[in-house]
C-alpha positions as CSV (number, residue, x, y, z in Angstrom):
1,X,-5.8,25.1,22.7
2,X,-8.5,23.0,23.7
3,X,-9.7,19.9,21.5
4,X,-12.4,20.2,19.6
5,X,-14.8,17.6,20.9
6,X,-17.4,16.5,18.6
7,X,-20.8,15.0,19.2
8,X,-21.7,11.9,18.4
9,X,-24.0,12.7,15.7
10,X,-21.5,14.6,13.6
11,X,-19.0,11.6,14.1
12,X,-21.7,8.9,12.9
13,X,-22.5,11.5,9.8
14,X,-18.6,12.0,9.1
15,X,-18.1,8.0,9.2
16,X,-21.2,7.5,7.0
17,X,-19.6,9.8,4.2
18,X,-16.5,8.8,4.4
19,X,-17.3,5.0,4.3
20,X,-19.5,5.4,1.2
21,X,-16.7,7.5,-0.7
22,X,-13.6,5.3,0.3
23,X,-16.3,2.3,-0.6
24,X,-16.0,3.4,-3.7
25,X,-12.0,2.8,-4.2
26,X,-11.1,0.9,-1.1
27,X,-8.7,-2.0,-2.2
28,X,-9.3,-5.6,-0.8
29,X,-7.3,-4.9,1.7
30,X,-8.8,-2.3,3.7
31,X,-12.0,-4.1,3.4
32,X,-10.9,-6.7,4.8
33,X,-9.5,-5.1,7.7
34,X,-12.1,-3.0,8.6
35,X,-14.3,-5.7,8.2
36,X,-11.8,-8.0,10.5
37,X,-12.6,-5.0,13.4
38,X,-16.5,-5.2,12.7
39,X,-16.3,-9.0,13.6
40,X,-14.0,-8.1,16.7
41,X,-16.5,-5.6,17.6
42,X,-19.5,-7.7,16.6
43,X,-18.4,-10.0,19.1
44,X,-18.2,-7.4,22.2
45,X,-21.0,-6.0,21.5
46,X,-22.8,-9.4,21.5
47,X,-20.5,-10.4,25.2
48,X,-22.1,-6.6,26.5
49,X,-25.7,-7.1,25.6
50,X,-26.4,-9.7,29.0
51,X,-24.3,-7.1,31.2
52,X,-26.0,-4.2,30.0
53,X,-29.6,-5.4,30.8
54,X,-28.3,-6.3,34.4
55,X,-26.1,-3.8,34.9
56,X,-28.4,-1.1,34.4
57,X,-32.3,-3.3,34.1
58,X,-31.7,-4.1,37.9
59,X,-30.5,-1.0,39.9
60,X,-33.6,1.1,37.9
61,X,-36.2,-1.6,39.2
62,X,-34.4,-1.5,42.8
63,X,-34.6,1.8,42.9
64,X,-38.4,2.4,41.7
65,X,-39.2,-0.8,44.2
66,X,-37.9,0.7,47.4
67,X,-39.3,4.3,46.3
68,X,-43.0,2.6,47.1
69,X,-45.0,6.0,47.7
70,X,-48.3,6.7,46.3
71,X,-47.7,9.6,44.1
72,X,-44.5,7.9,42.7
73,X,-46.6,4.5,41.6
74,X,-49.0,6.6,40.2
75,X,-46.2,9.1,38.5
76,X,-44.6,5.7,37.4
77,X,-47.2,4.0,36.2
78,X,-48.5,7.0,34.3
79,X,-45.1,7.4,32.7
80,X,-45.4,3.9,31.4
81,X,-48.8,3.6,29.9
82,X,-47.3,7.2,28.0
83,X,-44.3,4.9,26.6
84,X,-46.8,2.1,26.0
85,X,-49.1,4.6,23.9
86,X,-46.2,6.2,21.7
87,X,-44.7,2.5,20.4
88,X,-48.3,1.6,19.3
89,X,-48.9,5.2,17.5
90,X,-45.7,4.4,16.5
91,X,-46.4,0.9,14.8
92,X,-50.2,2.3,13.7
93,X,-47.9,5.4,12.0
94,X,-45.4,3.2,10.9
95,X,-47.2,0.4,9.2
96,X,-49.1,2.9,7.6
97,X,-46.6,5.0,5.5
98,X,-43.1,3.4,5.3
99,X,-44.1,0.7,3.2
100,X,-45.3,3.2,0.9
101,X,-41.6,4.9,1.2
102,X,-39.4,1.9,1.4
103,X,-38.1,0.2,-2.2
104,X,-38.7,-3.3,-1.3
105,X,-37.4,-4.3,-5.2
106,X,-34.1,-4.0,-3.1
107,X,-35.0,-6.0,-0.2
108,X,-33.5,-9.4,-2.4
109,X,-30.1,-7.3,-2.9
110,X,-29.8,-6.2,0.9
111,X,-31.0,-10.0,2.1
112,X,-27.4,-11.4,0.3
113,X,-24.8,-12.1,2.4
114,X,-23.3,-8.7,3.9
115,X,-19.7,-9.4,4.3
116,X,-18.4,-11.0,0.9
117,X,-15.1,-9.5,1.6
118,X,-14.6,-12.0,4.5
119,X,-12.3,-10.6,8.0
120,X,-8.8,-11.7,7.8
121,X,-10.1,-13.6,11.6
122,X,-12.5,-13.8,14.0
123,X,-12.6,-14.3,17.9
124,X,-15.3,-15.9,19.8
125,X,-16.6,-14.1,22.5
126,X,-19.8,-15.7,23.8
127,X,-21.8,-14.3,26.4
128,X,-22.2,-15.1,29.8
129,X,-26.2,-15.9,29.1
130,X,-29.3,-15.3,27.2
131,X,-30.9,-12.2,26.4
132,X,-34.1,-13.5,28.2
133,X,-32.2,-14.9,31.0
134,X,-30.3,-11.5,31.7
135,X,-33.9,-9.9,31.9
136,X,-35.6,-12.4,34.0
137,X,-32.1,-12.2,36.5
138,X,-32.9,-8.5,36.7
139,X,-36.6,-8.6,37.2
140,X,-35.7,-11.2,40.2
141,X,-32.8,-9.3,41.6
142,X,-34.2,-6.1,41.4
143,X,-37.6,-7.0,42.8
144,X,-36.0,-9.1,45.6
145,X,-33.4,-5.8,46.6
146,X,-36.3,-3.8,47.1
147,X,-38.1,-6.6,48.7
148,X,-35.6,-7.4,51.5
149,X,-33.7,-4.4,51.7
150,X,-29.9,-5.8,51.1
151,X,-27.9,-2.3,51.2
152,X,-24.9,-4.6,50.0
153,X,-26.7,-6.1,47.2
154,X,-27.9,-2.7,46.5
155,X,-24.9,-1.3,46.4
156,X,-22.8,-3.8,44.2
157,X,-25.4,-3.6,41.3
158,X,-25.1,0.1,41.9
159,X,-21.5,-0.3,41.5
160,X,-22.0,-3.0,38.5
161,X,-24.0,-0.2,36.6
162,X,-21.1,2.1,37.2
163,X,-18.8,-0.5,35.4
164,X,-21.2,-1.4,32.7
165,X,-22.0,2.9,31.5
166,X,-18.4,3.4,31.9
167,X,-17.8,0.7,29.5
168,X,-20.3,2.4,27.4
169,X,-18.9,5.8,27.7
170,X,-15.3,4.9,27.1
171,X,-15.4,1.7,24.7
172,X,-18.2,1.4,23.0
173,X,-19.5,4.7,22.1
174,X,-16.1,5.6,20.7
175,X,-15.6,2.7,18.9
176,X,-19.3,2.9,16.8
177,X,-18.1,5.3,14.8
178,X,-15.6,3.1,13.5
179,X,-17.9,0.1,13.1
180,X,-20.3,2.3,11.5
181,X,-18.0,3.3,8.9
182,X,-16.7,-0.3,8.6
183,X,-20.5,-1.9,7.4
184,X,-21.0,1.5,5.1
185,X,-17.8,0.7,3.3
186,X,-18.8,-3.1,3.0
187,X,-22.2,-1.7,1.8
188,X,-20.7,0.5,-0.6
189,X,-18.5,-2.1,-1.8
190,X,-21.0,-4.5,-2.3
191,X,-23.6,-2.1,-4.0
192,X,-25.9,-2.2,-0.9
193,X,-25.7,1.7,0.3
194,X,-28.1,3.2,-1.9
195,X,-31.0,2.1,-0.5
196,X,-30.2,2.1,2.2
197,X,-29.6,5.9,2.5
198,X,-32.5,6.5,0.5
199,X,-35.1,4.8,3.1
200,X,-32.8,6.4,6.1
201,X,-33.8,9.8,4.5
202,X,-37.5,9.3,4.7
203,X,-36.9,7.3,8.0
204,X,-35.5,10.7,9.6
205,X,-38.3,12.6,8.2
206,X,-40.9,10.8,8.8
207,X,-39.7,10.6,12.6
208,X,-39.6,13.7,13.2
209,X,-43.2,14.9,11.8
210,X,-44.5,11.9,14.3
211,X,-43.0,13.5,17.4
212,X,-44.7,16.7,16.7
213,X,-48.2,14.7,15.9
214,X,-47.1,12.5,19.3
215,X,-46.9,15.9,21.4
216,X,-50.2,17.0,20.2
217,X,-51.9,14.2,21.0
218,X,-50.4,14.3,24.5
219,X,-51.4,17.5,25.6
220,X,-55.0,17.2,24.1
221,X,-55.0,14.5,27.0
222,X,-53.6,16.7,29.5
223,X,-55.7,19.8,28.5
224,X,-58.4,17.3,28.5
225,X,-58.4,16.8,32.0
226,X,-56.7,20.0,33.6
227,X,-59.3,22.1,31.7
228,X,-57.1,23.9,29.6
229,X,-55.9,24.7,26.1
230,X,-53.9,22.1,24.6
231,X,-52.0,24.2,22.7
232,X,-51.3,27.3,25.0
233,X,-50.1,24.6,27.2
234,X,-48.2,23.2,24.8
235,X,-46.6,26.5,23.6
236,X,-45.3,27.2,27.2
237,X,-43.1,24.0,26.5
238,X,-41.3,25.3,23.6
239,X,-38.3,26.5,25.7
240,X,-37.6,23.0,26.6
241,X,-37.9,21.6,23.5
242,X,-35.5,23.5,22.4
243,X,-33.3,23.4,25.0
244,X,-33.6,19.7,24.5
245,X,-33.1,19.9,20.8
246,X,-29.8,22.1,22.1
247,X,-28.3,20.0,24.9
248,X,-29.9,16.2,23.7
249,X,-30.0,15.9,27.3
250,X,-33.3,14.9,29.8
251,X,-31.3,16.0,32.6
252,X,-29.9,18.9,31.6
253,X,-32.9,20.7,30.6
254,X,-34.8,19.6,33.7
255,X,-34.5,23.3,35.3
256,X,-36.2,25.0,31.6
257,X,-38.6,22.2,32.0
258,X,-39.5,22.7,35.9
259,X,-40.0,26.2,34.8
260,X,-42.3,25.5,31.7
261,X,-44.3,23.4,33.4
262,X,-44.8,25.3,36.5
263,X,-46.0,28.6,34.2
264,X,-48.9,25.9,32.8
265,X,-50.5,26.3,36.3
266,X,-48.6,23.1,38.1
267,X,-47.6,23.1,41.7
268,X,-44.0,23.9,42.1
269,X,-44.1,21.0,45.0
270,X,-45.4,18.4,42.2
271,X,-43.7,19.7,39.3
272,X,-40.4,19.3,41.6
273,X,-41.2,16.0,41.9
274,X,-42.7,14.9,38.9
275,X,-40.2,16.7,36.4
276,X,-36.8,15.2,37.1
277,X,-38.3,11.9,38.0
278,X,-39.9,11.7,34.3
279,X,-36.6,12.4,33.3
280,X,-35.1,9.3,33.8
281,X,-38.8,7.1,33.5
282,X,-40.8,8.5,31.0
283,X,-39.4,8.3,27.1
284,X,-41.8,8.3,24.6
285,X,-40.4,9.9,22.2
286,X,-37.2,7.7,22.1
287,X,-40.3,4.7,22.5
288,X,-41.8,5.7,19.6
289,X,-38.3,5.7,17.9
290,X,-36.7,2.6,18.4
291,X,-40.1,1.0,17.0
292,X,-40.3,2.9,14.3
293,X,-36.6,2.5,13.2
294,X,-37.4,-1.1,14.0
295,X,-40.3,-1.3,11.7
296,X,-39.0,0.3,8.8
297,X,-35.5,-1.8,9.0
298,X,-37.6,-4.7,9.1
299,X,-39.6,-3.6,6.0
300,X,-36.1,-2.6,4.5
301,X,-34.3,-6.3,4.9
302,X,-37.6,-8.5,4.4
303,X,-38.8,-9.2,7.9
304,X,-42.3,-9.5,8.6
305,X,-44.3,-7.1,10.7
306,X,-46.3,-8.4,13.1
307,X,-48.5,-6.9,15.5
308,X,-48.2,-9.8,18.6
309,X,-44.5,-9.8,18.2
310,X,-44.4,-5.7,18.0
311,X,-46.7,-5.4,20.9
312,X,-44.6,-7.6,23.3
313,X,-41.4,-5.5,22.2
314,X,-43.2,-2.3,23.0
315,X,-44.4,-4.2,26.6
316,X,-41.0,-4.8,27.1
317,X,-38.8,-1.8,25.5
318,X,-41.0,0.5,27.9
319,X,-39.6,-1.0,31.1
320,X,-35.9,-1.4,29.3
321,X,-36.0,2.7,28.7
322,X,-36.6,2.9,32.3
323,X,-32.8,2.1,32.2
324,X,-31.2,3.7,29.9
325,X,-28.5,5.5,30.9
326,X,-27.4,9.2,30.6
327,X,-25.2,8.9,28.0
328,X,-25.3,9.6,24.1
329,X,-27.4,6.7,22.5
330,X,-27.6,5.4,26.1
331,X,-31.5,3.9,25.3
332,X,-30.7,2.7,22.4
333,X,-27.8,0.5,23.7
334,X,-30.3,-0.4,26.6
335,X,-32.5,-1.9,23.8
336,X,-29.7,-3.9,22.0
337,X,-30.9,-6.9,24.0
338,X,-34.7,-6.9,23.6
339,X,-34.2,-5.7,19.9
340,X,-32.1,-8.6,19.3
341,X,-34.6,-11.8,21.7
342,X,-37.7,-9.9,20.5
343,X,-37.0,-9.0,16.8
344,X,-34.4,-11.3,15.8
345,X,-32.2,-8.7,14.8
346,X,-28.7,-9.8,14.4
347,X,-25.5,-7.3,14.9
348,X,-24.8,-5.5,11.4
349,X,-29.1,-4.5,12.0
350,X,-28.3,-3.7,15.8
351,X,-26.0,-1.2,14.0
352,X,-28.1,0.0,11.3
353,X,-31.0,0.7,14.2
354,X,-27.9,2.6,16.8
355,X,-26.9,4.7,13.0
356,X,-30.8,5.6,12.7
357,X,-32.0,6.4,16.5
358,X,-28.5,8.7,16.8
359,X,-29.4,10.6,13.2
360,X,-32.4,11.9,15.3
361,X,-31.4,11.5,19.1
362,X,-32.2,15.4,19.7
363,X,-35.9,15.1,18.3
364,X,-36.4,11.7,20.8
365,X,-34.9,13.7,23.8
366,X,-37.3,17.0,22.8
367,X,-40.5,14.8,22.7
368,X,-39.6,13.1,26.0
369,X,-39.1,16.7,27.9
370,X,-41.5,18.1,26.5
371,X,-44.0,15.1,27.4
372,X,-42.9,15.3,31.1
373,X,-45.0,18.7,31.2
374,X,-47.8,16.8,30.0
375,X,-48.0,13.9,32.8
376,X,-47.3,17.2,35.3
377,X,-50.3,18.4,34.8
378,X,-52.0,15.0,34.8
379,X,-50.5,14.6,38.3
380,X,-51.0,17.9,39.6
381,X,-55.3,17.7,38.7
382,X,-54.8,13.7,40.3
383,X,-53.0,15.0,43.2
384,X,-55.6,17.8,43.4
385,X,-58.7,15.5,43.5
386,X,-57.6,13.0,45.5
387,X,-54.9,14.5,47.9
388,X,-52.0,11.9,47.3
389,X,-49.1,14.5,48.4
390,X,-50.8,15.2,52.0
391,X,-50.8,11.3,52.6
392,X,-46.9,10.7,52.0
C-alpha cells in the first residue's frame, strides 16, 4: 500500500494537540529534550534565513529584470501596488479589531522567559551575514545579472535557489512539525498555551472574513474600470477559489483560473500572459496575512504597533513574496528574514507566525488566485486603450 502522506496543515494541527496534552504530564526529561532540538533547530533556522533571501530574493529580481517588456512592467508593477494595498487594509483591519480580541492581562505571563526547562546543550551556528546585508546582496546581484547579462551568474543563483527550496522541502518543512510541537509542550508546561490558542482562534477567523472583504474591494476596482459588475465578475472566480482552497496551490490552479478569467470578457492572449505570471508575483492575500499574523502576535507578546515600522515591512514583504517559493509555507519562510530585521521578532515568534500563516495557507492562496482575475481585467482595458501587446 501506498503511504499515507499528510499535508502540512494536518501535521502542524496534530503536533499542536499532541504537545498541549503530553504538556500536561511530560516529565523533565522530555522537556528538556525536546526543548534541546528546538535550540538545535533555532539555530538552523537562524544559519538559513541569509541563504534564503539570496537564494531565492536574487534569481526572482533577475528574472523580472531581463523580462523588461512593457506589459510585463506594467503587469508587475500592478501586481505590487495590489500587495502594497492588502498589508495596509491589513494593518487598518488589524489595529482595529484584534486588540479588542486579544487578552493583553496575559501579555506579562507570555513576556517571561519561554524555556525555563533549559536544553540539555546548545550549538552555535551563526550566519554567514545580516538580514539586511543578504537583501541588499540580492537587490545588487539581481539587478547587476539583468543588467549585464552574465548567463553564468545567472545560472549559479538559479542553481543556488535550487539548493536553498530543496533544503526547504526536505529539512526544514519536515522538521517544523517537530519544533512546533516542542514550544507547545514548553508552553503547556509553563502555563503559557491558553492564550495563546485562544487569540489563534480569533486570529484564524478574523483572517479569513478579511480575505473575502479584500476580494470585494478588488473587483469593485476592476469592475470600476472594465465597466462591469463587480460581483458577477467576481462570481465567475469561484471555481478558482475553490480550486485554490482544494490544491493550496497558485500554480496548480492556473488552468481554472485562465478559464475564469477569460469568461469575465478578458483576452485569452492577455489572460495567458497575465494569469500564470500573477501566480508567482502577485500575493495579496498571503500579504495581508503575514501582517496581520504579525500584528496580532505583536499585540499578543507586548510589542508596539507602529505604523512607520509596519509600512516599511509591508514596502519590503511585497518584493520578498515576489520570491517565495512553490512549496508549503514557502512565503512565509521567504519572510523569516524581513519578519525578523524589520519586526524584531526573535525564533520561538518566527515559529508562532509559520504555526498561524500555515492554519490558514488555503484562504491566502484562494485570495491571491482569485485576485489575479482581478489585475486581468485591469490589463486587458490598459492593454485595450493604449495598445501595449501590438508594441512588444
Amino acid at each position: 500500500m501506498k503511504k499515507i502522506r499528510l499535508p502540512l496543515l494536518a501535521k502542524i494541527i496534530i503536533a499542536i494537540f499532541v504537545g498541549v496534552l503530553v504538556g500536561q504530564f511530560a516529565p523533565l526529561f522530555v522537556i528538556r529534550s525536546m526543548n534541546t532540538f528546538c535550540a538545535l533547530f533555532d539555530q538552523l533556522l537562524r544559519f538559513m534565513i541569509p541563504l534564503i533571501i539570496v537564494g531565492l530574493v536574487t534569481p526572482a529580481i533577475a528574472e523580472v529584470g531581463d523580462r523588461a517588456g512593457r506589459l510585463l512592467v506594467l503587469t508587475v508593477a500592478l501586481a505590487y501596488f495590489f500587495t502594497i494595498c492588502s498589508g495596509l487594509f491589513a494593518y487598518g483591519f488589524s489595529t482595529t479589531l484584534f486588540p479588542h480580541l486579544i487578552d493583553t492581562e496575559h501579555i506579562d505571563k507570555l513576556q517571561r522567559e519561554s524555556q525555563v526547562f533549559a536544553p540539555y546543550f546548545t550549538v552555535q551556528i551563526p550566519p554567514l551575514m545580516e538580514v539586511m546585508s543578504a537583501l541588499v546582496l540580492s537587490f545588487m546581484m539581481g539587478l547587476g545579472i539583468a543588467v549585464v547579462k552574465s548567463p553564468t551568474l545567472d545560472k549559479g543563483f538559479g542553481e543556488v535557489q535550487a539548493i536553498v527550496v530543496k533544503v526547504i522541502e526536505k529539512v526544514i518543512i519536515p522538521l517544523l512539525p517537530f519544533y512546533i510541537f516542542g514550544l507547545f509542550l514548553d508552553m503547556t508546561s509553563t502555563g503559557k498555551v491558553a492564550p495563546v490558542l485562544e487569540a489563534f482562534i480569533a486570529i484564524v477567523l478574523i483572517i479569513f472574513l478579511m480575505t473575502l472583504v479584500l476580494l470585494l474591494l478588488q473587483f469593485c476596482v476592476a469592475g470600476l474600470v472594465a465597466k462591469k459588475n463587480p460581483l458577477r465578475l467576481l462570481g465567475h472566480m469561484v471555481p478558482a477559489y475553490f480550486t485554490a482552497l482544494g490544491t493550496s496551490s497558485s500554480a496548480a490552479t492556473i488552468p481554472v483560473t485562465l478559464k475564469c478569467t477569460t469568461k469575465n470578457g478578458v483576452n485569452p492572449s492577455v489572460a495567458g500572459f497575465t494569469v500564470p505570471l500573477c501566480a508567482t508575483i502577485h500575493l495579496s492575500g498571503s500579504t495581508l496575512k503575514i501582517t496581520s499574523c504579525a500584528i496580532a502576535l505583536m499585540l499578543l507578546i507586548g510589542k508596539e504597533v507602529e505604523f512607520g515600522n509596519l509600512f516599511g515591512f509591508i514596502l519590503m514583504l511585497g518584493v520578498t513574496m515576489i520570491a517565495a517559493p512553490g512549496v508549503p509555507g514557502g512565503a512565509i519562510m521567504a519572510a523569516l528574514g524581513v519578519l525578523n530585521s524589520m519586526l524584531g521578532f526573535d525564533s520561538q515568534q518566527q515559529a508562532m507566525m509559520i504555526t498561524l500563516y500555515i492554519a490558514m495557507d488555503s484562504f491566502g492562496t484562494a485570495c491571491n488566485v482569485t485576485g489575479d482575475g482581478a489585475i486581468a481585467l485591469l490589463i486587458d482595458k490598459i492593454n485595450d486603450e493604449r495598445g501595449f501587446q501590438k508594441s512588444e
